[in-house]
N, CA, C and O atoms as a printed pandas DataFrame, in Angstrom:
     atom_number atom_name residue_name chain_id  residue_number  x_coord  y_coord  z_coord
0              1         N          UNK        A               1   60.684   -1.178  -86.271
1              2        CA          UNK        A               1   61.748   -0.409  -86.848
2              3         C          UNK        A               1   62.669   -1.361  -87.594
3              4         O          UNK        A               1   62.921   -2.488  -87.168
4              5         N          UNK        A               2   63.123   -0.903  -88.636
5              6        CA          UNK        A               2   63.920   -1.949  -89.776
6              7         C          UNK        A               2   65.493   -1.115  -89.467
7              8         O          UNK        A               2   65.667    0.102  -89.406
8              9         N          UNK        A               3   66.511   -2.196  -89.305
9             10        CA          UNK        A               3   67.088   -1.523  -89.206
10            11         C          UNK        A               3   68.413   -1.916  -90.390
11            12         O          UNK        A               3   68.238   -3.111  -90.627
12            13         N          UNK        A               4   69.441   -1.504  -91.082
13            14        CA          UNK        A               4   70.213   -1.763  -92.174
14            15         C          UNK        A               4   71.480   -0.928  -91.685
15            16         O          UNK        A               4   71.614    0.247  -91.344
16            17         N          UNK        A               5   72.682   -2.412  -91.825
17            18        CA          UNK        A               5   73.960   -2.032  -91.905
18            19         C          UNK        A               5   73.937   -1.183  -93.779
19            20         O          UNK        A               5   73.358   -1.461  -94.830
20            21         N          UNK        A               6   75.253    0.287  -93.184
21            22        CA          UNK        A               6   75.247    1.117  -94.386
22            23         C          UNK        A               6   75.410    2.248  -94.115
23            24         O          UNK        A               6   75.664    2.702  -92.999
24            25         N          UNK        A               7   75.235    3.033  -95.472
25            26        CA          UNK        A               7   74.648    3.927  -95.642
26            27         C          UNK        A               7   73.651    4.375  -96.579
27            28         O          UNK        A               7   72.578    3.783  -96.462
28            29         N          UNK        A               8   73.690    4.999  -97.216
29            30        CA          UNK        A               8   72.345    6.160  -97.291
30            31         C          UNK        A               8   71.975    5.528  -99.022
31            32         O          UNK        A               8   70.991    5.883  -99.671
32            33         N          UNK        A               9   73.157    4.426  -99.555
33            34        CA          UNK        A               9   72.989    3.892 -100.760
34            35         C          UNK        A               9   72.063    2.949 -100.960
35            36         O          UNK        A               9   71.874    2.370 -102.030
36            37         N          UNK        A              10   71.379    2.747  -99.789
37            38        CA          UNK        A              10   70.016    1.753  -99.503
38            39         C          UNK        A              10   68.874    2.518  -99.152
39            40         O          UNK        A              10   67.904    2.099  -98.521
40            41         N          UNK        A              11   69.123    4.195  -99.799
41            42        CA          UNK        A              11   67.605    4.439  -99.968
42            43         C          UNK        A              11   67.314    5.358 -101.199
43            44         O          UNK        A              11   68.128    6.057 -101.803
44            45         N          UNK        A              12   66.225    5.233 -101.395
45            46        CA          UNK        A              12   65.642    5.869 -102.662
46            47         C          UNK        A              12   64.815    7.353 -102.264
47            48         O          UNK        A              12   64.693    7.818 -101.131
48            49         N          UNK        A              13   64.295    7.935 -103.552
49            50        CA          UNK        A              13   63.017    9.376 -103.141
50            51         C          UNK        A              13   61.908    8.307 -103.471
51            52         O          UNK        A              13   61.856    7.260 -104.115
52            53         N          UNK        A              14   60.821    9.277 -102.522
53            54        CA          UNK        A              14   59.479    8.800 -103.149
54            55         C          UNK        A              14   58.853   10.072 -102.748
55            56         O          UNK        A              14   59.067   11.011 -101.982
56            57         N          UNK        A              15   58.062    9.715 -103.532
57            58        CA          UNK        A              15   56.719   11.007 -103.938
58            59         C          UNK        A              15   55.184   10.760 -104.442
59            60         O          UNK        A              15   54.785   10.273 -105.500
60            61         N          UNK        A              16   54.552   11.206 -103.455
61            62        CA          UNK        A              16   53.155   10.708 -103.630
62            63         C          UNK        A              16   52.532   11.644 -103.840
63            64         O          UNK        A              16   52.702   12.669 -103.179
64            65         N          UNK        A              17   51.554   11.548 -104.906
65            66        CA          UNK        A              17   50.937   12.704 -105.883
66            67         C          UNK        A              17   49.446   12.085 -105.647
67            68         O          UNK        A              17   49.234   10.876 -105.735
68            69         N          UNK        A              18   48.228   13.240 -105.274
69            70        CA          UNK        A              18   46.956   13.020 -105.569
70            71         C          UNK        A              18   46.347   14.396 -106.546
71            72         O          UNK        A              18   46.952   15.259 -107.182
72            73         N          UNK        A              19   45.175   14.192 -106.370
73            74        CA          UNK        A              19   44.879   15.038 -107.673
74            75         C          UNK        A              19   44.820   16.669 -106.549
75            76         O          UNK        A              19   44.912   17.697 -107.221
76            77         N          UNK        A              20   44.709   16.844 -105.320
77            78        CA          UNK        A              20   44.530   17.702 -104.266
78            79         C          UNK        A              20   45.620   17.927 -103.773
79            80         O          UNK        A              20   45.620   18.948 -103.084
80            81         N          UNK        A              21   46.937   17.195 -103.854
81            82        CA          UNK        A              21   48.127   17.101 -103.093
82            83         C          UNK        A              21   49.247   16.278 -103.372
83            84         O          UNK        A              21   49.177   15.060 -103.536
84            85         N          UNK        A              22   50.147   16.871 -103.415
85            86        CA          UNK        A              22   51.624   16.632 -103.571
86            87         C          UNK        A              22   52.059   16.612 -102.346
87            88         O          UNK        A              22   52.186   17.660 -101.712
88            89         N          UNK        A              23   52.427   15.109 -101.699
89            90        CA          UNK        A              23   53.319   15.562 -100.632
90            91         C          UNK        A              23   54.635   15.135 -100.591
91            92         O          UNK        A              23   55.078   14.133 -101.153
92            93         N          UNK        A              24   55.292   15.982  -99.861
93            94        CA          UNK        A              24   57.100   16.002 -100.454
94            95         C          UNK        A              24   58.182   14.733 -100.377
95            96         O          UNK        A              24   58.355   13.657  -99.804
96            97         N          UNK        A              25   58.736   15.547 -101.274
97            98        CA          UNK        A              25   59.488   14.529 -101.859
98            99         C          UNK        A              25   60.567   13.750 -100.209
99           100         O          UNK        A              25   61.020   14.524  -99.366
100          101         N          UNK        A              26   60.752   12.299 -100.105
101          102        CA          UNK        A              26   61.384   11.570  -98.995
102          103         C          UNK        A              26   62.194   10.430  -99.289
103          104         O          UNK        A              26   61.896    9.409  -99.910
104          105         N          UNK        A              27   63.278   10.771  -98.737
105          106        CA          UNK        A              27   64.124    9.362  -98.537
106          107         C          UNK        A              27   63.753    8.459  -97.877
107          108         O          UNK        A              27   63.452    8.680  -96.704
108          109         N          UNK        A              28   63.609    6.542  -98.669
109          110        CA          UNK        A              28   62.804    5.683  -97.765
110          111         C          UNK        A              28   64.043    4.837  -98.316
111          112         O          UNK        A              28   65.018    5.146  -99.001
112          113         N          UNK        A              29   63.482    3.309  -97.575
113          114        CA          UNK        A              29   64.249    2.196  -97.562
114          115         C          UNK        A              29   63.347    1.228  -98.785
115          116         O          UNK        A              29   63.687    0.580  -99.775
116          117         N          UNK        A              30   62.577    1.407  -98.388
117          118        CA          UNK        A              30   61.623    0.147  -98.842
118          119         C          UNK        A              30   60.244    1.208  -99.308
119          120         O          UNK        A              30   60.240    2.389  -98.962
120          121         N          UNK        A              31   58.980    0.527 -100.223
121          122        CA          UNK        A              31   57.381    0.784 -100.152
122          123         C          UNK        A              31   57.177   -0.207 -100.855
123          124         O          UNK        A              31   57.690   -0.440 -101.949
124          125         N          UNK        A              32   56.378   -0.887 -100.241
125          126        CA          UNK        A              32   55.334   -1.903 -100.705
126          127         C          UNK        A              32   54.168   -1.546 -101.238
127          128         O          UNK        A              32   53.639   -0.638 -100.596
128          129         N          UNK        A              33   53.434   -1.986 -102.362
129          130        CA          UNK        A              33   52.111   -1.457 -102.866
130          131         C          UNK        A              33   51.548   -2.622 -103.102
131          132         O          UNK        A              33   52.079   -3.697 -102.823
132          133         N          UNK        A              34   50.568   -2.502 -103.568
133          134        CA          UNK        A              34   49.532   -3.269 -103.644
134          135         C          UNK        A              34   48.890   -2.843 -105.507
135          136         O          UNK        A              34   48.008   -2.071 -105.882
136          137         N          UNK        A              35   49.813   -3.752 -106.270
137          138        CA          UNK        A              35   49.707   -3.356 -107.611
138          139         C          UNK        A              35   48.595   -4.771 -108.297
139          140         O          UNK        A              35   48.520   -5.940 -107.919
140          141         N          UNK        A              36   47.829   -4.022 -109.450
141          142        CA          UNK        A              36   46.680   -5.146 -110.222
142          143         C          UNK        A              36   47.289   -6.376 -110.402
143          144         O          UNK        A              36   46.563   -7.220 -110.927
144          145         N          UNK        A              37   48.638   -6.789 -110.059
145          146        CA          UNK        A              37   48.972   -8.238 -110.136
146          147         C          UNK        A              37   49.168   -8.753 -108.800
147          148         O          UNK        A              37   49.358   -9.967 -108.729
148          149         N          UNK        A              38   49.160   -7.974 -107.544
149          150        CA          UNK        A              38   49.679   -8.613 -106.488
150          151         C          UNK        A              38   50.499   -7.612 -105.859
151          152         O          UNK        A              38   50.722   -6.578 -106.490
152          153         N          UNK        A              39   51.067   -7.796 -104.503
153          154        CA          UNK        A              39   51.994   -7.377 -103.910
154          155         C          UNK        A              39   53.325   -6.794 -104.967
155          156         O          UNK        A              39   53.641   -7.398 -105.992
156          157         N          UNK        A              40   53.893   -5.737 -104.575
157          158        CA          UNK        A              40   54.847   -5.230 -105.158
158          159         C          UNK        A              40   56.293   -4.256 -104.619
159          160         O          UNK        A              40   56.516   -3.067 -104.846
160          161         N          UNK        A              41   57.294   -5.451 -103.685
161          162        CA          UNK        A              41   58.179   -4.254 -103.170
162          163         C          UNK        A              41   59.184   -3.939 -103.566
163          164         O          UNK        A              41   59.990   -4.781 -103.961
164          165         N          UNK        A              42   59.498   -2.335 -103.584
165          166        CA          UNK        A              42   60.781   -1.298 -104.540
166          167         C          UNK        A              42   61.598   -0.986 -103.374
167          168         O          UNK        A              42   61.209   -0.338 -102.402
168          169         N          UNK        A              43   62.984   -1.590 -103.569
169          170        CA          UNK        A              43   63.924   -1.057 -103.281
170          171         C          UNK        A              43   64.971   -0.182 -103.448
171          172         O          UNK        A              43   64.794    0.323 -104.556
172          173         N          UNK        A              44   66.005    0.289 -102.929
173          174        CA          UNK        A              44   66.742    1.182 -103.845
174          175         C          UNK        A              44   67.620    0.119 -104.832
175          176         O          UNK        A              44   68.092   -0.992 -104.588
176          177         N          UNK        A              45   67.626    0.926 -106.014
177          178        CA          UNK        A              45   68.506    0.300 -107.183
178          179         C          UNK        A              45   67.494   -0.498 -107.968
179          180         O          UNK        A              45   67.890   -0.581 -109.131
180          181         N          UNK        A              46   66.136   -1.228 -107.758
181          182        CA          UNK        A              46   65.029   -1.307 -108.229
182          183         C          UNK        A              46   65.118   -0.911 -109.946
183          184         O          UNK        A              46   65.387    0.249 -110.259
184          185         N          UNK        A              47   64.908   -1.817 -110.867
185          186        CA          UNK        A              47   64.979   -1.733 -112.558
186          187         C          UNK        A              47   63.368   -0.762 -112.275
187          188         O          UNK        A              47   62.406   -0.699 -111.509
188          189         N          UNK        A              48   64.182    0.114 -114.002
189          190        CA          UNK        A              48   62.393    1.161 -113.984
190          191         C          UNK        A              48   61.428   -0.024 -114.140
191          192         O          UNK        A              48   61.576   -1.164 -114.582
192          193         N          UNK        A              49   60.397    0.644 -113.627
193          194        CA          UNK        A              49   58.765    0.330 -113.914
194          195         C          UNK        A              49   58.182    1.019 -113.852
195          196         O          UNK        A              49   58.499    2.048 -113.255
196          197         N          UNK        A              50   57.024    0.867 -114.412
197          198        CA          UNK        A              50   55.896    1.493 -114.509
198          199         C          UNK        A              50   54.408    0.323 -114.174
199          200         O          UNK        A              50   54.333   -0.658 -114.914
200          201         N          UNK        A              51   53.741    0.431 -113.504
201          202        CA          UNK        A              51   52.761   -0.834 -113.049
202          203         C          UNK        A              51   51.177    0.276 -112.293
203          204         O          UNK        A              51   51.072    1.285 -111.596
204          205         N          UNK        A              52   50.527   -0.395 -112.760
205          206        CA          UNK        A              52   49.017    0.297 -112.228
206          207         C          UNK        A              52   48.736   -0.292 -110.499
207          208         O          UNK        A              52   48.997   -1.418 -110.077
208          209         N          UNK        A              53   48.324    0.498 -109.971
209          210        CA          UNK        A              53   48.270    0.020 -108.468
210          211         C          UNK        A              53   46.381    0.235 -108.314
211          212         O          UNK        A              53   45.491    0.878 -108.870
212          213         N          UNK        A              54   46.584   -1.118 -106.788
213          214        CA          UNK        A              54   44.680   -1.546 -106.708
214          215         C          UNK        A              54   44.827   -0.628 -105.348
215          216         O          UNK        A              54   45.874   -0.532 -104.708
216          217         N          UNK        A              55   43.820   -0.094 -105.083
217          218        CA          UNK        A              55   43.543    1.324 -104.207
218          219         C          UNK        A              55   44.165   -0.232 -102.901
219          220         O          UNK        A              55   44.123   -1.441 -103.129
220          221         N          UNK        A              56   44.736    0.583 -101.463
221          222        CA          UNK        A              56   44.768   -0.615 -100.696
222          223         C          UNK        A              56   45.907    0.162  -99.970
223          224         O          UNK        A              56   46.391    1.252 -100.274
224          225         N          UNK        A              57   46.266   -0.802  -98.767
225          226        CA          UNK        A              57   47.197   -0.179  -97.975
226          227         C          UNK        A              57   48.639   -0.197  -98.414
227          228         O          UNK        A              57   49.025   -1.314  -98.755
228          229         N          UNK        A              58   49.788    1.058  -98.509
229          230        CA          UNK        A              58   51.067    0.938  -99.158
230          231         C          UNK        A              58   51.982    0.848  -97.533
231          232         O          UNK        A              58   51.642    1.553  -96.583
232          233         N          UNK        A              59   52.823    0.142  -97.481
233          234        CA          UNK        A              59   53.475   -0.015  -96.339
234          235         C          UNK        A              59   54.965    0.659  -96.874
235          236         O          UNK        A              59   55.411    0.297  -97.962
236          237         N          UNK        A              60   55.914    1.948  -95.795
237          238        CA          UNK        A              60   56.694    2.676  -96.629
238          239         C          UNK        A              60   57.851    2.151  -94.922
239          240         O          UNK        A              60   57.419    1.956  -93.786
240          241         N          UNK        A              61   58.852    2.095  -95.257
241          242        CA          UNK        A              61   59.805    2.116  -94.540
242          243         C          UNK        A              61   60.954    3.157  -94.579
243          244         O          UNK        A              61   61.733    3.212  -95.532
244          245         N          UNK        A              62   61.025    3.950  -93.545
245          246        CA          UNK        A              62   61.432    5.428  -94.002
246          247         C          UNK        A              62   63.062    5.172  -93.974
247          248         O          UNK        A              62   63.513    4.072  -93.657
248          249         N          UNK        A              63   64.101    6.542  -94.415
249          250        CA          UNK        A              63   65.147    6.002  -93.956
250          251         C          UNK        A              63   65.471    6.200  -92.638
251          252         O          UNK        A              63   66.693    6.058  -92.586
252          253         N          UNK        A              64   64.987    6.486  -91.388
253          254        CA          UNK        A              64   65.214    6.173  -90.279
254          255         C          UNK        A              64   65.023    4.888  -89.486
255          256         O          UNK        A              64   65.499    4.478  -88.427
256          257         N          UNK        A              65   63.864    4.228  -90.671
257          258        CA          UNK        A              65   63.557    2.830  -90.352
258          259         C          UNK        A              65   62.363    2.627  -89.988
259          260         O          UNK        A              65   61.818    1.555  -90.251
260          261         N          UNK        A              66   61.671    3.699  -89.256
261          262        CA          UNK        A              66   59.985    3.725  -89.121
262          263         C          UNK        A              66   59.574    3.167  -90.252
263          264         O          UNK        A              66   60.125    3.298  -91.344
264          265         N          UNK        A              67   58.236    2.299  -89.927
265          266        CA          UNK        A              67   57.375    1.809  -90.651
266          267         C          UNK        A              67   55.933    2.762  -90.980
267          268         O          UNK        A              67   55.512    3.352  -89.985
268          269         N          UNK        A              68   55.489    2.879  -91.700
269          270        CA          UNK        A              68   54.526    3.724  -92.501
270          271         C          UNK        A              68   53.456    2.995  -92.788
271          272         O          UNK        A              68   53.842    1.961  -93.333
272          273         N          UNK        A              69   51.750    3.040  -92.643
273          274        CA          UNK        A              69   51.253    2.563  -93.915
274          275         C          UNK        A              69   50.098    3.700  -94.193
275          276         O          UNK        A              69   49.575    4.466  -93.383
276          277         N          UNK        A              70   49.910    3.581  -95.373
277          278        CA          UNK        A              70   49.256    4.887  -96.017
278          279         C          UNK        A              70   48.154    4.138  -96.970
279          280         O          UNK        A              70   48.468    3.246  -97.758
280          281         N          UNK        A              71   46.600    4.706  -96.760
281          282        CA          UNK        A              71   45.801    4.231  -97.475
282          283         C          UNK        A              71   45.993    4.769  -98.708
283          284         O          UNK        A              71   46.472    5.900  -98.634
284          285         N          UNK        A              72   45.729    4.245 -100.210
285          286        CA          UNK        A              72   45.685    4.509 -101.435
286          287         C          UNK        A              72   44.918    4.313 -102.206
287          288         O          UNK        A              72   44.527    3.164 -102.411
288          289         N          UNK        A              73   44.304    5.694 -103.097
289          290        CA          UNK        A              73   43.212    5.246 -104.134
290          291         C          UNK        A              73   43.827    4.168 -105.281
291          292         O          UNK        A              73   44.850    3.484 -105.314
292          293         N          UNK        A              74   43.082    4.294 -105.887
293          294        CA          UNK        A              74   43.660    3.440 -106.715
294          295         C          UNK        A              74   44.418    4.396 -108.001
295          296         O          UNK        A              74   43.840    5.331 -108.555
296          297         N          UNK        A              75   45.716    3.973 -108.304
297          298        CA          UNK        A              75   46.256    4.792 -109.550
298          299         C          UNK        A              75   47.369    4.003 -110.347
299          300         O          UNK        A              75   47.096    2.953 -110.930
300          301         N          UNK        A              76   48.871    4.656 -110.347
301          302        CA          UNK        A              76   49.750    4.225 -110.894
302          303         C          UNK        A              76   51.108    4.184 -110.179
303          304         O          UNK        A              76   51.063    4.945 -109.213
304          305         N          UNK        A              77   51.799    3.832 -110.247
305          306        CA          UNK        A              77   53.727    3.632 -109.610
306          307         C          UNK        A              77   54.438    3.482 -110.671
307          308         O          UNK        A              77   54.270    2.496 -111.389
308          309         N          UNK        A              78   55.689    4.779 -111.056
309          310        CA          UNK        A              78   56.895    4.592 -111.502
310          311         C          UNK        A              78   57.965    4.837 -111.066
311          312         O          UNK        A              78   58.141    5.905 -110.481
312          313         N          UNK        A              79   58.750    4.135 -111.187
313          314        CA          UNK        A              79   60.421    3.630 -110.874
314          315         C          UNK        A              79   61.136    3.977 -111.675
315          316         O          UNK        A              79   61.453    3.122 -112.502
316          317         N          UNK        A              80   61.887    5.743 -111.859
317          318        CA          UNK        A              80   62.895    5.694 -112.911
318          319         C          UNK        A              80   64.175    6.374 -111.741
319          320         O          UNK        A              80   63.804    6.703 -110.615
320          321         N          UNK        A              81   65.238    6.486 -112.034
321          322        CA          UNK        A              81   66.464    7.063 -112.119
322          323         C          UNK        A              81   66.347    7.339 -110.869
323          324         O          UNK        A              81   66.328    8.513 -110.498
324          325         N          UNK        A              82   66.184    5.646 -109.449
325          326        CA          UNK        A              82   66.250    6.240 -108.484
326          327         C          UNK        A              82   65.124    6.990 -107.448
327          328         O          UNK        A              82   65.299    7.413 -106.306
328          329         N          UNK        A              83   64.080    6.988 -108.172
329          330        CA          UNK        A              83   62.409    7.537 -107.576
330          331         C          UNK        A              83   61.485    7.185 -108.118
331          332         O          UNK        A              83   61.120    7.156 -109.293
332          333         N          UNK        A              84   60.867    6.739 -106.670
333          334        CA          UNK        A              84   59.882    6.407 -107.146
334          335         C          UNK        A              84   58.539    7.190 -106.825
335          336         O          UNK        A              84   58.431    7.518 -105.643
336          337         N          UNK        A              85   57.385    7.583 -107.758
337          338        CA          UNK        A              85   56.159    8.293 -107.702
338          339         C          UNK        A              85   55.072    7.358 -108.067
339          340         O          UNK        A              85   54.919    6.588 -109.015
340          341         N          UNK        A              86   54.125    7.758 -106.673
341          342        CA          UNK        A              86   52.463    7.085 -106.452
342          343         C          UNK        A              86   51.866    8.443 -106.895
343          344         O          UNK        A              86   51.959    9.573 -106.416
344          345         N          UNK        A              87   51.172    7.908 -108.054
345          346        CA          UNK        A              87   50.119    8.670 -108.724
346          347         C          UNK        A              87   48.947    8.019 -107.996
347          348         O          UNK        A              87   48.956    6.792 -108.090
348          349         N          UNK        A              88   47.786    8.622 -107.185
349          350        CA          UNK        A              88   46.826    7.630 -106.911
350          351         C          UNK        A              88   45.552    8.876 -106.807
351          352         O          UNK        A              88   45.828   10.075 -106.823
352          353         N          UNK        A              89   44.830    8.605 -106.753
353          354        CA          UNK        A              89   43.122    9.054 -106.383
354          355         C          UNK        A              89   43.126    9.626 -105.153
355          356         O          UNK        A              89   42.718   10.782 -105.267
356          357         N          UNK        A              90   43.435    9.317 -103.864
357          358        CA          UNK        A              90   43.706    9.845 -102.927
358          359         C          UNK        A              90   44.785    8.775 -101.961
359          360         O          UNK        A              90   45.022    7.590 -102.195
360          361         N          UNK        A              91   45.341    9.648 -100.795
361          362        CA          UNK        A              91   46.512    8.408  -99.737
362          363         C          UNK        A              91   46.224    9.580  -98.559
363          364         O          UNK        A              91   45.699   10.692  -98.624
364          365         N          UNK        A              92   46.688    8.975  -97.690
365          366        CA          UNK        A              92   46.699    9.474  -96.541
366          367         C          UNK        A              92   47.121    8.246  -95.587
367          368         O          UNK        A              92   46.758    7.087  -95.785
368          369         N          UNK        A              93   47.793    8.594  -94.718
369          370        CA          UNK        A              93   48.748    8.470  -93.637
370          371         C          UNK        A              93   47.474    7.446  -92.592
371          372         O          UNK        A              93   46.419    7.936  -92.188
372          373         N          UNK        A              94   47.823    6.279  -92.381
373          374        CA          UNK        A              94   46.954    5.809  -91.445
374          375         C          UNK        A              94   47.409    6.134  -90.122
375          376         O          UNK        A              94   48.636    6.150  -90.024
376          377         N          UNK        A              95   46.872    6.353  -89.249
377          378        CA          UNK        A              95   47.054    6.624  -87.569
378          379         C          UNK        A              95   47.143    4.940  -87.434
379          380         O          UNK        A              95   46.651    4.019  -88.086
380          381         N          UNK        A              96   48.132    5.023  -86.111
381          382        CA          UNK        A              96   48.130    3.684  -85.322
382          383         C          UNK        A              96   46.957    3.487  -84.174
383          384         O          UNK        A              96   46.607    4.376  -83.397
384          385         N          UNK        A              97   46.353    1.977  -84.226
385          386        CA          UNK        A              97   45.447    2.095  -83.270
386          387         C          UNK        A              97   45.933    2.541  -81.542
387          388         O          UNK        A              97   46.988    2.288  -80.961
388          389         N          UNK        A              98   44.825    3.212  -81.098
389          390        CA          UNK        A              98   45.607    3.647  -79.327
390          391         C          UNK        A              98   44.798    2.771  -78.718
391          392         O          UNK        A              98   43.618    2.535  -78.975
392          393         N          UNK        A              99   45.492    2.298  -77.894
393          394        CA          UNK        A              99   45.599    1.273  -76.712
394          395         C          UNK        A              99   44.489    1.949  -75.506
395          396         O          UNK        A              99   44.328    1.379  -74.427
């Protein structure tokens, strides 16, 4: 769990789009991707981009602070006005291993 002195001005929307599913729009802290140059992490206040992403695991830090990671096809990430959207091939939510 991540945790941040504040408030709510240290998080952004994100929205992850497949060609089968839209799932809704969320306030996070952090997402890490895995973009054709390397590692790539967006914070809030983050300058726009636009960058192609390599299918691979996205690690999302919610704003409660839970950690996330979500498999991803391979697609695109943009960063405008405050949100950010994963265009990808497919994602889905990895389960944690059980003990």
């Amino acid at each position: 769990m991540v945790e941040l002195e504040g408030d709510s001005t240290h998080t952004f929307k994100l929205e992850i789009v497949t060609a089968g599913r839209t799932y809704p729009v969320r306030d996070i802290i952090s997402v890490d991707v895995p973009s054709e140059l390397g590692r790539l992490t967006v914070l809030a206040g983050h300058e726009q981009l636009i960058c192609s992403l390599a299918g691979g695991m996205v690690k999302i830090v919610a704003s409660s602070g839970k950690e996330e990671m979500w498999q991803v096809g391979p697609g695109s990430m943009s960063v405008i006005s405050g949100k950010a959207t994963i265009l990808a091939r497919f994602a889905g939510l990895e389960e944690p291993a059980s003990n």
